[in-house]
TORBAGU-374007 format. One record per residue (C-alpha): residue in one letter; x, z, y; residue number from 1. Coordinates in nm, 2 decimals. Layout:
+------+--------+--------+--------+-----+
! rest !      X !      Z !      Y !  nr !
+------+--------+--------+--------+-----+
!    A !      X !      Z !      Y ! NUM !
...
+------+--------+--------+--------+-----+
REM end
This chain:
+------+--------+--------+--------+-----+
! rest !      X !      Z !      Y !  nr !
+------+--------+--------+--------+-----+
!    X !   6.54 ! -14.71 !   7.47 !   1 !
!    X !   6.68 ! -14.98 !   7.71 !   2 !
!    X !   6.42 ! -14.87 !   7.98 !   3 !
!    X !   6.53 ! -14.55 !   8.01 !   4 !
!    X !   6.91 ! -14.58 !   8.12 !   5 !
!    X !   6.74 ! -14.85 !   8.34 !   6 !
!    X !   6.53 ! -14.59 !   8.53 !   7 !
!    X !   6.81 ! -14.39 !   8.55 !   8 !
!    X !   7.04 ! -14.59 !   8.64 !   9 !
!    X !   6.77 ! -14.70 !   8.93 !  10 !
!    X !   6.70 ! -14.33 !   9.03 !  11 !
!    X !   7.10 ! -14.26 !   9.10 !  12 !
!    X !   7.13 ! -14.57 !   9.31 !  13 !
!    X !   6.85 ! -14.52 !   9.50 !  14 !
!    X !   6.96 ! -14.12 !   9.55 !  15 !
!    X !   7.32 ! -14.30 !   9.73 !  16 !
!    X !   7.28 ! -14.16 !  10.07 !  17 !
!    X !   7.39 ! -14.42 !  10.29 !  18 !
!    X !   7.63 ! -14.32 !  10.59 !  19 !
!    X !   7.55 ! -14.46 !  10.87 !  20 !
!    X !   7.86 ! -14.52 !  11.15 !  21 !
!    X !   7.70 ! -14.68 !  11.48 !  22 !
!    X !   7.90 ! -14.94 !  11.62 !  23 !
!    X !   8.17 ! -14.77 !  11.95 !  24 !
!    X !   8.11 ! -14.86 !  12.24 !  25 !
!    X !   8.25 ! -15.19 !  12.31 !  26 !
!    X !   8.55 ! -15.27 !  12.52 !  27 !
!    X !   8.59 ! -15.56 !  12.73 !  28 !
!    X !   8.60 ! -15.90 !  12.57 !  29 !
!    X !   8.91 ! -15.94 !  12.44 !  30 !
!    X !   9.01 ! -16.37 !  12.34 !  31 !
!    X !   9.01 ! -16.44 !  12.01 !  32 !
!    X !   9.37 ! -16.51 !  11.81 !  33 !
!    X !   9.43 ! -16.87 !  11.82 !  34 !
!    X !   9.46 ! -17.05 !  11.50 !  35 !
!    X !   9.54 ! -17.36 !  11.36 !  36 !
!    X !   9.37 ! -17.48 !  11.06 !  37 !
!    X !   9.60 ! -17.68 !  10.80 !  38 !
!    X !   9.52 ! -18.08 !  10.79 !  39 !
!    X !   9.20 ! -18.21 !  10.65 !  40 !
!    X !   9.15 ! -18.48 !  10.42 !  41 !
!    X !   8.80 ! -18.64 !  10.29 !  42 !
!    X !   8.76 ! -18.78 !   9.99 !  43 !
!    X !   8.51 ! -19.02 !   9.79 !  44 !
!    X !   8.37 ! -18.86 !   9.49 !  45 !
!    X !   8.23 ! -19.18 !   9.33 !  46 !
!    X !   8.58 ! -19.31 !   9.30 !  47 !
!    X !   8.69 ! -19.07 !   9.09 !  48 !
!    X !   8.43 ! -18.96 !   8.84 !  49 !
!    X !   8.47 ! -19.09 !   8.46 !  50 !
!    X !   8.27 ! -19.42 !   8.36 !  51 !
!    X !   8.04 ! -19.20 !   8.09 !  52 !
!    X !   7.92 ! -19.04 !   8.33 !  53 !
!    X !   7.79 ! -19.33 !   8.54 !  54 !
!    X !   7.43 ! -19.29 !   8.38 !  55 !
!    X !   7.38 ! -18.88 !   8.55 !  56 !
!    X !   7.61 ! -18.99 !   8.85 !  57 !
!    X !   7.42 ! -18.84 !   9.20 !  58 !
!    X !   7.36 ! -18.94 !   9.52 !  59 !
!    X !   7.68 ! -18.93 !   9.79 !  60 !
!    X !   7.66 ! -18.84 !  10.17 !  61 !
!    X !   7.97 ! -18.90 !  10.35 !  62 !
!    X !   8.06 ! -18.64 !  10.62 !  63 !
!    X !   8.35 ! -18.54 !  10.84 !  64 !
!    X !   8.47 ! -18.24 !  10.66 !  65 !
!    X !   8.39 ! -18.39 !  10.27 !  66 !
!    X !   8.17 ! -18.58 !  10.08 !  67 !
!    X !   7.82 ! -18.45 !   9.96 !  68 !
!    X !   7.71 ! -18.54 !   9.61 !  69 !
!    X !   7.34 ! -18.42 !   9.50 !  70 !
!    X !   7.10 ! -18.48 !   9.29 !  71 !
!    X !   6.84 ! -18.39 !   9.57 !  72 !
!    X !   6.53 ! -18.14 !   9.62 !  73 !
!    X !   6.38 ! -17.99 !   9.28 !  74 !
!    X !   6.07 ! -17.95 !   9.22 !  75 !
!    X !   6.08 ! -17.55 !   9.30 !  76 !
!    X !   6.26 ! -17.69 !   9.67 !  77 !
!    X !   6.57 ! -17.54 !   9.59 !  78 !
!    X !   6.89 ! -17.78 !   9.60 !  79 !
!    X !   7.24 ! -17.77 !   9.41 !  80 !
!    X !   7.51 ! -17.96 !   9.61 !  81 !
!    X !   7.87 ! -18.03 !   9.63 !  82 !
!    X !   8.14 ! -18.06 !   9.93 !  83 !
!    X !   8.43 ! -18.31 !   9.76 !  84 !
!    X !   8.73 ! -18.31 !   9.97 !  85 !
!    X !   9.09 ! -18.38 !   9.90 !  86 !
!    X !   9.31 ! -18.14 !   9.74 !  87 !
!    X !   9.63 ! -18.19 !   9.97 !  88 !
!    X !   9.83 ! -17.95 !   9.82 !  89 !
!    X !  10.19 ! -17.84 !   9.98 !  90 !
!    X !  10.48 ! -17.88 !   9.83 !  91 !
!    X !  10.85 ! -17.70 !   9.87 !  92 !
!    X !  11.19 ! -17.76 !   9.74 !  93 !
!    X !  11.30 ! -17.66 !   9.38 !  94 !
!    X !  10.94 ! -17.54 !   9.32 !  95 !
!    X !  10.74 ! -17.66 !   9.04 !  96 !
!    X !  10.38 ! -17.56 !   9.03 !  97 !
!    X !  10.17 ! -17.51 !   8.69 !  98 !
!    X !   9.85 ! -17.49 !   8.72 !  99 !
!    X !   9.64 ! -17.21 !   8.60 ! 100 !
!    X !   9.25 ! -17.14 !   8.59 ! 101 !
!    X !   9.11 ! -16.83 !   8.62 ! 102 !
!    X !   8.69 ! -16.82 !   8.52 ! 103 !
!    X !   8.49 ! -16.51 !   8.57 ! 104 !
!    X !   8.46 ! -16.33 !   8.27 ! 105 !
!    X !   8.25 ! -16.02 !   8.36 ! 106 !
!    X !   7.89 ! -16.01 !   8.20 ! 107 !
!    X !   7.84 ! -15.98 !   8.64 ! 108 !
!    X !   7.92 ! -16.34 !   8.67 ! 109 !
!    X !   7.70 ! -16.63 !   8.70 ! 110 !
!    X !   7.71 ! -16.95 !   8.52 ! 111 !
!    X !   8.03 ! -17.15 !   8.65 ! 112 !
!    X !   8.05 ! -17.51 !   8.76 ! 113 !
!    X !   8.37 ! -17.45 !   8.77 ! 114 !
!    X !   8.51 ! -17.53 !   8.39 ! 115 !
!    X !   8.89 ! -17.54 !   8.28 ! 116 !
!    X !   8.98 ! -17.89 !   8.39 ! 117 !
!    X !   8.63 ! -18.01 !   8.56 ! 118 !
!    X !   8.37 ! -17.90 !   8.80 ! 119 !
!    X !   8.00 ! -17.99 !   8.72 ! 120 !
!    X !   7.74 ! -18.09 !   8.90 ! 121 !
!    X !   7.39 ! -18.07 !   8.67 ! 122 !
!    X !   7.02 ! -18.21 !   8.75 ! 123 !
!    X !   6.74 ! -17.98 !   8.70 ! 124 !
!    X !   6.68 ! -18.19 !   8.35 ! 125 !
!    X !   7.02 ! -18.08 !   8.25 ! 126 !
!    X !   7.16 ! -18.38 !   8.28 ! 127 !
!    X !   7.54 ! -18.33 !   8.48 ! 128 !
!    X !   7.79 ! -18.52 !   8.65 ! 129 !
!    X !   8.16 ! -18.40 !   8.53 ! 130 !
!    X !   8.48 ! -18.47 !   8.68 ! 131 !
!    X !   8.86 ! -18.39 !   8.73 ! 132 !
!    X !   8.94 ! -18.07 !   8.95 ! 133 !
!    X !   9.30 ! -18.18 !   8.96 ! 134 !
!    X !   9.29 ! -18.42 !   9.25 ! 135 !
!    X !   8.95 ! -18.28 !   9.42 ! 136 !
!    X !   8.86 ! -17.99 !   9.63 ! 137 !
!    X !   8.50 ! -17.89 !   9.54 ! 138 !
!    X !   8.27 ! -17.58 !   9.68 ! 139 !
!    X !   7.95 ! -17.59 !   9.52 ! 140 !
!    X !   7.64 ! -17.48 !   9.76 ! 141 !
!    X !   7.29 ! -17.38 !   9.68 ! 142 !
!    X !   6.98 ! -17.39 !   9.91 ! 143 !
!    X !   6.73 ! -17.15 !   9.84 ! 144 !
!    X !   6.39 ! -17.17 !  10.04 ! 145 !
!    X !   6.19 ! -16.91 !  10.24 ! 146 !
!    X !   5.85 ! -16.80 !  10.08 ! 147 !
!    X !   5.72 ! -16.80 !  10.39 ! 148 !
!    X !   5.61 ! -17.09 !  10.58 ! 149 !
!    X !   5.77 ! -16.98 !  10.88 ! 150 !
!    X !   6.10 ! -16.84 !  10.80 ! 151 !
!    X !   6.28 ! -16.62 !  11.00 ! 152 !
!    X !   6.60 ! -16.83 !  10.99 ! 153 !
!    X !   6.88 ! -16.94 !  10.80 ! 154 !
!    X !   7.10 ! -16.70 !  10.61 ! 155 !
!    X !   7.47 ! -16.82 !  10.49 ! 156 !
!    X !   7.58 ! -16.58 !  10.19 ! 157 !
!    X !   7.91 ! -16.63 !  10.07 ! 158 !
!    X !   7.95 ! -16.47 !   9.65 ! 159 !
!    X !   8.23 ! -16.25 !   9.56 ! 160 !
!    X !   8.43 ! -16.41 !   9.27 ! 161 !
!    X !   8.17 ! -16.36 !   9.06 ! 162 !
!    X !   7.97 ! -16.68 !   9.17 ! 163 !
!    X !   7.62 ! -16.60 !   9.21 ! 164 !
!    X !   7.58 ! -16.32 !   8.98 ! 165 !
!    X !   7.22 ! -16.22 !   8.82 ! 166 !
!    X !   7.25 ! -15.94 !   9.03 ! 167 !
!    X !   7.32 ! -16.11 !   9.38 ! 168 !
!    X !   7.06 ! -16.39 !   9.30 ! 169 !
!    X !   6.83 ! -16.10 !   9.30 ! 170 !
!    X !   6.91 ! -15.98 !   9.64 ! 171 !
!    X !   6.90 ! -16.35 !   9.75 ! 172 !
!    X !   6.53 ! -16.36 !   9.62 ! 173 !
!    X !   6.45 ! -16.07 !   9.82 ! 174 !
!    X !   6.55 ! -16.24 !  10.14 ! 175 !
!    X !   6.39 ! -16.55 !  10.06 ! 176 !
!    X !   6.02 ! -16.33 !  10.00 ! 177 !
!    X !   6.16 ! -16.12 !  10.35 ! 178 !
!    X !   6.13 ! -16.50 !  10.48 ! 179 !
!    X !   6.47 ! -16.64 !  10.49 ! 180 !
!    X !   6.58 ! -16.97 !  10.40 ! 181 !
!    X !   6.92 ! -16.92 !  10.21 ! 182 !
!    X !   7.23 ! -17.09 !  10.18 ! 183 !
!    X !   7.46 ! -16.97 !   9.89 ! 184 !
!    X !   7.80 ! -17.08 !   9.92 ! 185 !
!    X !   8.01 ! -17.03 !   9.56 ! 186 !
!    X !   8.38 ! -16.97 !   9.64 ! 187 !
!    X !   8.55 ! -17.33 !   9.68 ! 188 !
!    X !   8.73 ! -17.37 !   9.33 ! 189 !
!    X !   9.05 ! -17.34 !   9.49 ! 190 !
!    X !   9.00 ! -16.97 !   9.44 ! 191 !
!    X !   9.04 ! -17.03 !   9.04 ! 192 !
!    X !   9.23 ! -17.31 !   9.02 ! 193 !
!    X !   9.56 ! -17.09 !   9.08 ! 194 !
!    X !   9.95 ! -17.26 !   9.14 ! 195 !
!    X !  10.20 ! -17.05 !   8.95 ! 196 !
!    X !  10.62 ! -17.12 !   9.10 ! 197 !
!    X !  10.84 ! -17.23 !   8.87 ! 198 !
!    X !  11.23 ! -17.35 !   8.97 ! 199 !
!    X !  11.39 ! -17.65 !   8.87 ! 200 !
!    X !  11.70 ! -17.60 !   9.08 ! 201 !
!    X !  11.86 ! -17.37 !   9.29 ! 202 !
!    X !  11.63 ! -17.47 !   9.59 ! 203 !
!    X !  11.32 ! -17.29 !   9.39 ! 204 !
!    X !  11.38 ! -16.93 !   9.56 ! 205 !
!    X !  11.14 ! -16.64 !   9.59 ! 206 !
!    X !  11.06 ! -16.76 !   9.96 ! 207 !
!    X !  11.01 ! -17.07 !   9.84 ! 208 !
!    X !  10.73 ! -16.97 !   9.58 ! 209 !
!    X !  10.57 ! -16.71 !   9.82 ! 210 !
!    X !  10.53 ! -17.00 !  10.11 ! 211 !
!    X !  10.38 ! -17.20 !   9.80 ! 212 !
!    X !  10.10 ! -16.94 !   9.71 ! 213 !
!    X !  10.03 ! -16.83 !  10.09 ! 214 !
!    X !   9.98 ! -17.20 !  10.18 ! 215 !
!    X !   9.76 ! -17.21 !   9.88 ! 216 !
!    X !   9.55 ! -16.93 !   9.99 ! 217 !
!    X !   9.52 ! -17.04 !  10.34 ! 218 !
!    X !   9.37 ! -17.41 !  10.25 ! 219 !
!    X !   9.12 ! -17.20 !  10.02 ! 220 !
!    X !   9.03 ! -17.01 !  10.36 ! 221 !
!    X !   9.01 ! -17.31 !  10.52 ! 222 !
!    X !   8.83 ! -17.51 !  10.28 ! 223 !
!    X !   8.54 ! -17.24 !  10.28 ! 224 !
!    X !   8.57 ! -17.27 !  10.69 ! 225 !
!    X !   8.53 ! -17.65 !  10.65 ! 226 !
!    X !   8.32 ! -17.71 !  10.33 ! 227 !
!    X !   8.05 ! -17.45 !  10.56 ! 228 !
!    X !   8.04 ! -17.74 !  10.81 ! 229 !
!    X !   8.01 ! -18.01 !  10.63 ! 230 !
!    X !   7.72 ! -17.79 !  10.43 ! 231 !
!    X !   7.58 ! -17.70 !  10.74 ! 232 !
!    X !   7.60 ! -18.09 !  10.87 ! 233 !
!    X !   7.39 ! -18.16 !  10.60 ! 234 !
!    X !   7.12 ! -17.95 !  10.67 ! 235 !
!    X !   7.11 ! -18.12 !  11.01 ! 236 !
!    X !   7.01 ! -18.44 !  10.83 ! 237 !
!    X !   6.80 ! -18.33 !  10.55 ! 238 !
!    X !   6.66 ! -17.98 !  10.66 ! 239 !
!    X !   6.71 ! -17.93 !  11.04 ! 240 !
!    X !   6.40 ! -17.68 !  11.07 ! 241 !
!    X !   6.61 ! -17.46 !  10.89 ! 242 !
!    X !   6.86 ! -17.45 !  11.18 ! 243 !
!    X !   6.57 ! -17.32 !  11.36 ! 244 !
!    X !   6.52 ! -16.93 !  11.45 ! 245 !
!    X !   6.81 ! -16.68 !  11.38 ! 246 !
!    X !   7.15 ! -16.76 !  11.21 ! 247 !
!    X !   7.29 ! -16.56 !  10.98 ! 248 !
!    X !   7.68 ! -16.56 !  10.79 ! 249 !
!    X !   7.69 ! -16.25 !  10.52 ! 250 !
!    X !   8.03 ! -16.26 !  10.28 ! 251 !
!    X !   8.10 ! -16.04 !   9.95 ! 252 !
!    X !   8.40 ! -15.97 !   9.82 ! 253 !
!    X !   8.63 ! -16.24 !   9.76 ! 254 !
!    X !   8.33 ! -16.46 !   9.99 ! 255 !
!    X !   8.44 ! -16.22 !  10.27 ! 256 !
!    X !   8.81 ! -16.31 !  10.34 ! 257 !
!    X !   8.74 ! -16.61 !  10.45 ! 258 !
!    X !   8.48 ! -16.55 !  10.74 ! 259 !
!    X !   8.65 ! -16.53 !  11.02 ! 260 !
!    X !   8.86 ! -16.85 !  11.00 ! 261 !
!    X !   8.50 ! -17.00 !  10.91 ! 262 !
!    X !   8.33 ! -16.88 !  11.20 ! 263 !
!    X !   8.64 ! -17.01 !  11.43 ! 264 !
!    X !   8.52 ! -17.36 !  11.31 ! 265 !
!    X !   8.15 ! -17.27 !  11.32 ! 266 !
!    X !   8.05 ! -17.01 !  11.59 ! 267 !
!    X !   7.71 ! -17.04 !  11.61 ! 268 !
!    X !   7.61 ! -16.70 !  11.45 ! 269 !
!    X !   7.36 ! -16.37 !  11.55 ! 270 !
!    X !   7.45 ! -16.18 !  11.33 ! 271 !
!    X !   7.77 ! -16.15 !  11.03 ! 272 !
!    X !   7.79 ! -15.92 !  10.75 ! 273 !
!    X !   8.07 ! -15.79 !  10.57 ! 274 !
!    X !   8.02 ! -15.66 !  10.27 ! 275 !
!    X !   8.33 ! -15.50 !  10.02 ! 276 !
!    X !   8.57 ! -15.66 !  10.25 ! 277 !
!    X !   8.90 ! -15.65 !  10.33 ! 278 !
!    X !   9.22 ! -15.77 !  10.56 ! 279 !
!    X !   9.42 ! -15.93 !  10.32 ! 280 !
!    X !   9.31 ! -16.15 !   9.94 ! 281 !
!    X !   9.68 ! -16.19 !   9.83 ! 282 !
!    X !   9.78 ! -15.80 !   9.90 ! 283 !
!    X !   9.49 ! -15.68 !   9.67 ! 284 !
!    X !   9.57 ! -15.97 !   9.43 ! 285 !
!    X !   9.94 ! -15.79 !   9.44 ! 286 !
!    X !   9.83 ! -15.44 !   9.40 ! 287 !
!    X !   9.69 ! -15.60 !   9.03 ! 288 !
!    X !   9.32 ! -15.38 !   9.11 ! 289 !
!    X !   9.13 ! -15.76 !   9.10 ! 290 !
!    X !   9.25 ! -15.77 !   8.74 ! 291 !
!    X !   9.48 ! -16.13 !   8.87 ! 292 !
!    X !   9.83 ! -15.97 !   8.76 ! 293 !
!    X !   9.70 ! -15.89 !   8.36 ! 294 !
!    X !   9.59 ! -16.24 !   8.29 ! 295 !
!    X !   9.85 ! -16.40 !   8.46 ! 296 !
!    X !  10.14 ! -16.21 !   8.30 ! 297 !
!    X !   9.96 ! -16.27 !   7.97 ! 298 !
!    X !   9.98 ! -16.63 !   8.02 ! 299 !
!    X !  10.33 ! -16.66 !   8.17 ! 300 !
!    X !  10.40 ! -16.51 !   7.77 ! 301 !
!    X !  10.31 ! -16.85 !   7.67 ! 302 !
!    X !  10.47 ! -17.07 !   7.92 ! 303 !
!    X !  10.77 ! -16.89 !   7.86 ! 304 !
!    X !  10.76 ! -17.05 !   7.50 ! 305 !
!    X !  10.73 ! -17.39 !   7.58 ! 306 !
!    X !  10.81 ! -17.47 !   7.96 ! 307 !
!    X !  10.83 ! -17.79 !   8.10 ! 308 !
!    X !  11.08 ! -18.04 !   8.11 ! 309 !
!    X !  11.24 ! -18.04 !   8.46 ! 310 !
!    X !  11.15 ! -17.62 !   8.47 ! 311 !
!    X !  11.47 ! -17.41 !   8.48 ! 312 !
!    X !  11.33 ! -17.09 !   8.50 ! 313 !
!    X !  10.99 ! -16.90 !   8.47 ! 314 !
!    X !  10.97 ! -16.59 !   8.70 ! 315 !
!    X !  10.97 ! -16.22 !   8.54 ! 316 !
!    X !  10.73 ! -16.04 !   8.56 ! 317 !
!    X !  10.88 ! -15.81 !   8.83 ! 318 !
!    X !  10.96 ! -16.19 !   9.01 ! 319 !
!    X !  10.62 ! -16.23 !   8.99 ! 320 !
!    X !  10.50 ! -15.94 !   9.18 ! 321 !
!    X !  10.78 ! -15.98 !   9.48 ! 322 !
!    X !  10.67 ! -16.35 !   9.52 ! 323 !
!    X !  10.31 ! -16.20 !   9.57 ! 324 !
!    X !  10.41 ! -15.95 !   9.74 ! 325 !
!    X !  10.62 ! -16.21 !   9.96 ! 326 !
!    X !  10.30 ! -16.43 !   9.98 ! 327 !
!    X !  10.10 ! -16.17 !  10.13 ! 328 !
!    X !  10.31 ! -16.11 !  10.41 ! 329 !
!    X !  10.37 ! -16.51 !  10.49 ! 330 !
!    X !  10.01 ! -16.63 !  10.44 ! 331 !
!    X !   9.87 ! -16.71 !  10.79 ! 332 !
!    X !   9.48 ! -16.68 !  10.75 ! 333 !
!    X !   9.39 ! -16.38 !  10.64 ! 334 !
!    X !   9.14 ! -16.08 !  10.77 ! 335 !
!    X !   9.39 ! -15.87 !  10.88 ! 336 !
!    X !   9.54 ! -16.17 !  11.15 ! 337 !
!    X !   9.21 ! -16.39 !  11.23 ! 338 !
!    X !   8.96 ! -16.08 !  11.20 ! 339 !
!    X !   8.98 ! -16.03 !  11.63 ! 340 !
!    X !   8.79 ! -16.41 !  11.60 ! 341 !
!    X !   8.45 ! -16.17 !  11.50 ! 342 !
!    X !   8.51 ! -15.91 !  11.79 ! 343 !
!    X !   8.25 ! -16.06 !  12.02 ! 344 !
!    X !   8.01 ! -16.11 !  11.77 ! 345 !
!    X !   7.69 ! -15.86 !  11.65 ! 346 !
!    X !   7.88 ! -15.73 !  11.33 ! 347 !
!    X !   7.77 ! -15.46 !  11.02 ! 348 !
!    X !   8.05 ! -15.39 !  10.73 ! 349 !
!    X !   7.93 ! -15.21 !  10.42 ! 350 !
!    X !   8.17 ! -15.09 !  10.14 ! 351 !
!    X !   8.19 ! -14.85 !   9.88 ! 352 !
!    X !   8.37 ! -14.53 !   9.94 ! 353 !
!    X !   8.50 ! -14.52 !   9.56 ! 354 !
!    X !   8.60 ! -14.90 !   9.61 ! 355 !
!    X !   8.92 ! -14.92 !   9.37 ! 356 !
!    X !   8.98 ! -15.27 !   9.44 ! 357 !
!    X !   8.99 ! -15.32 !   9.79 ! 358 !
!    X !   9.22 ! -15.03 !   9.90 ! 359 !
!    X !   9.03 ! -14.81 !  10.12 ! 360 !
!    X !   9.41 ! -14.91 !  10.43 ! 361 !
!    X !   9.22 ! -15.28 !  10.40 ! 362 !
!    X !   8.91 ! -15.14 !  10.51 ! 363 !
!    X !   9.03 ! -14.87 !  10.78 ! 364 !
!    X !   9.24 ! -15.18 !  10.94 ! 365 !
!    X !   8.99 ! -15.46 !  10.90 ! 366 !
!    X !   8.72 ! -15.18 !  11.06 ! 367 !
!    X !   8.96 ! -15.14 !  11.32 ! 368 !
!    X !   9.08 ! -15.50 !  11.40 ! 369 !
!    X !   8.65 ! -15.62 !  11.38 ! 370 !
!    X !   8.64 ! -15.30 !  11.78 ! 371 !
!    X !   8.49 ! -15.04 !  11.51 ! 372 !
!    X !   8.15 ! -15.24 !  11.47 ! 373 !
!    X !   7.84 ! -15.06 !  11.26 ! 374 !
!    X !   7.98 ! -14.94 !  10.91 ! 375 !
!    X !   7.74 ! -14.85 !  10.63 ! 376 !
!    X !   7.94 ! -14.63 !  10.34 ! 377 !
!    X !   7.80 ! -14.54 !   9.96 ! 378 !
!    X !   7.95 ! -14.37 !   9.72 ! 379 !
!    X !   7.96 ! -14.63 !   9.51 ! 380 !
!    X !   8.25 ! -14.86 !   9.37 ! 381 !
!    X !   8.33 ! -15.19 !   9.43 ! 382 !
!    X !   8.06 ! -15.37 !   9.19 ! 383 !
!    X !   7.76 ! -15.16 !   9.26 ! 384 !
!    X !   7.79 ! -15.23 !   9.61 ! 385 !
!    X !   7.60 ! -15.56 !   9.51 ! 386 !
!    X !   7.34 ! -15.39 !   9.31 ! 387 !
!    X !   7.30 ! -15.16 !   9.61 ! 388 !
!    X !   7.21 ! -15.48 !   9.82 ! 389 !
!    X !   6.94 ! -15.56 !   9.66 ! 390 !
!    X !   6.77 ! -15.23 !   9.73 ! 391 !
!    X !   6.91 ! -15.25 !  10.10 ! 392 !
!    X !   6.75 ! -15.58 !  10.18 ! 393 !
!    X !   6.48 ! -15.45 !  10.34 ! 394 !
!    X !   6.75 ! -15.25 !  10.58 ! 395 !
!    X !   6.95 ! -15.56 !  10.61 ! 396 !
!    X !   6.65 ! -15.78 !  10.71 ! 397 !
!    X !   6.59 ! -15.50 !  10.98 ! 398 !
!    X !   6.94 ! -15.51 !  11.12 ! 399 !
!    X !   6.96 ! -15.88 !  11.14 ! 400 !
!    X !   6.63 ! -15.88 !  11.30 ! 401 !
!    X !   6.65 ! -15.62 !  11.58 ! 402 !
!    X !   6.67 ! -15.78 !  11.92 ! 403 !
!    X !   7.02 ! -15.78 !  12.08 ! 404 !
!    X !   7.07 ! -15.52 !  12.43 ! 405 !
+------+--------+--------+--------+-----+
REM end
């Protein structure tokens, strides 16, 4: 019984005529959009992991951009590591932060490393190193080997929110056999670990708590941006054949906002991808389509009960949405600002044209602000898109291999 909606479902996928849009004819080179990145902070894991866990505790690398803990090649030469960095968190007047996680729920998402309170590392022999999120930035990174001998290059793929889902690790598989060697990069935890503004005085205004949640959401952009150089720093020192041949960056999703302020700190690329993007995180977090807006109202129910101490007030619910609202306008990093840093570069997008969670004004503006670069449409929403990979990656392999005019 199961096989059949199976088929179907894999004949009406495959039946999604693709629309092609070739790339317009580019203009001069136009100079990037300057940037500045917020400050940086390492930090050494093995100073702040539990004593119990002494006994699994990994091996450390210390970089520029964080620390690298790892439990080192497994026997199938795929490798699980984390980037550790400070989590130098801003701060404004009258403002009191709680601290929320958000886990992916949807029978899409992969297994998470990032739990309530702790990210985990595990060894192949399930063993795990756990430790407090609170003071630690983490972004978890996965190496996945070509099955060929002599792979094609290296391919970066940023997740959506989802981590890497079953369905994503299957498109992933496909590039490896298509001779890739793959680097998965989870969202930083940042992403989940949300800061909700409270007051404690009359300083805690709606600017105030907007400035809080855009800051927050540009270190989370910059985190992926530096936590991708410290990844790909380590690969320098323990892989560097797999710098060799082309370089690839593809982002999903929530894995997509992030790219251009990544590739302003790393600009060694081919080829990027886009895929379900958008020009601005926060504004679709505002329009409630990501599903962010349900949980956290739910939630604020509770606080609401039992605040804090020094908390004066917790915002409505119609506070809530103008403080997002707010944030999305003030954040500094996003798409629809940094997204001329890509312009020179050889770029596909690929989105769904029944996509009800990035609103289809994201994707006309960020296709705009990339010079109008090669666009593949489906008419497909926003999850199947990444089903839809996986029977594109024979097309994708193609595009990232054709030889550049």
């Amino acid at each position: 019984m199961r096989v059949i909606p199976a088929l179907l479902i894999l004949f009406l996928l495959n039946s999604c005529a693709v629309k092609i849009e070739p790339a317009a004819t580019p203009s001069e080179k136009s100079p990037p959009p300057q940037i500045t990145l917020p400050d940086w902070k390492s930090k050494s894991f093995a100073d702040t992991a539990p004593p119990f866990a002494e006994q699994f505790a990994p091996r450390y690398l210390s970089l520029k951009d964080g620390e690298i803990a790892t439990y080192g090649i497994r026997k199938d030469g795929t490798e699980i590591f984390s980037v550790i960095s400070e989590r130098n968190d801003s701060e404004y007047p009258g403002i009191h932060p709680l601290r929320l996680c958000f886990l992916p729920t949807s029978p899409l998402a992969g297994d998470s490393p990032y739990l309530k309170d702790t990210n985990k590392l595990t060894h192949e022999d399930g063993n795990y190193w756990e430790f407090c999120a609170f003071d630690l930035r983490t972004t978890i990174f996965q190496l996945f080997p070509s099955d060929r001998k002599s792979a094609k290059g290296l391919l970066v793929y940023h997740t959506s929110i989802m981590l890497l889902s079953k369905v994503e690790q299957q498109f992933v598989h496909k590039m490896q056999k298509l001779g890739w060697n793959v680097m998965v990069g989870l969202p930083p935890d940042s992403l989940y670990r949300g800061r909700i503004p409270t007051m404690t005085s009359k300083l805690g205004t709606i600017e105030n708590g907007a400035r809080l949640l855009a800051d927050d959401m540009d270190l989370h952009h910059a985190e992926q941006a530096r936590s991708t150089r410290a990844a790909l720093a380590y690969l320098r020192k323990t892989r560097p054949s797999w710098l060799a041949g082309k370089k690839a960056l593809i982002g999903t999703s929530a894995g997509s906002f992030g790219v251009p302020t990544e590739v302003k700190l790393n600009p060694d690329w081919d080829s990027i991808v886009l895929v379900s993007a958008g020009t601005n995180l926060l504004s679709t977090y505002a329009s409630g389509a990501a599903g962010v807006f349900p949980n956290t109202l739910e939630w604020l129910k509770d606080a609401r009960k039992d605040p804090p101490e020094k908390v004066t007030h917790i915002l409505t619910d119609e506070e809530f949405h103008t403080v997002y609202r707010r944030a999305a306008e003030v954040t500094k990093l996003h798409p629809g600002k940094t997204g001329g840093i890509l312009r020179n570069y050889r770029l596909l997008t690929i989105h769904g044209r029944l996509d009800k969670i990035i609103p289809k004004k994201q994707t006309r503006e960020l296709h705009q602000i990339l010079g109008n670069p090669e666009r593949w449409t489906y008419p497909l929403g926003h999850h199947l898109i990444a089903v839809q990979l996986v029977f594109d990656a024979k097309r994708i392999d193609h595009w990232l291999m054709e030889p550049v005019d």
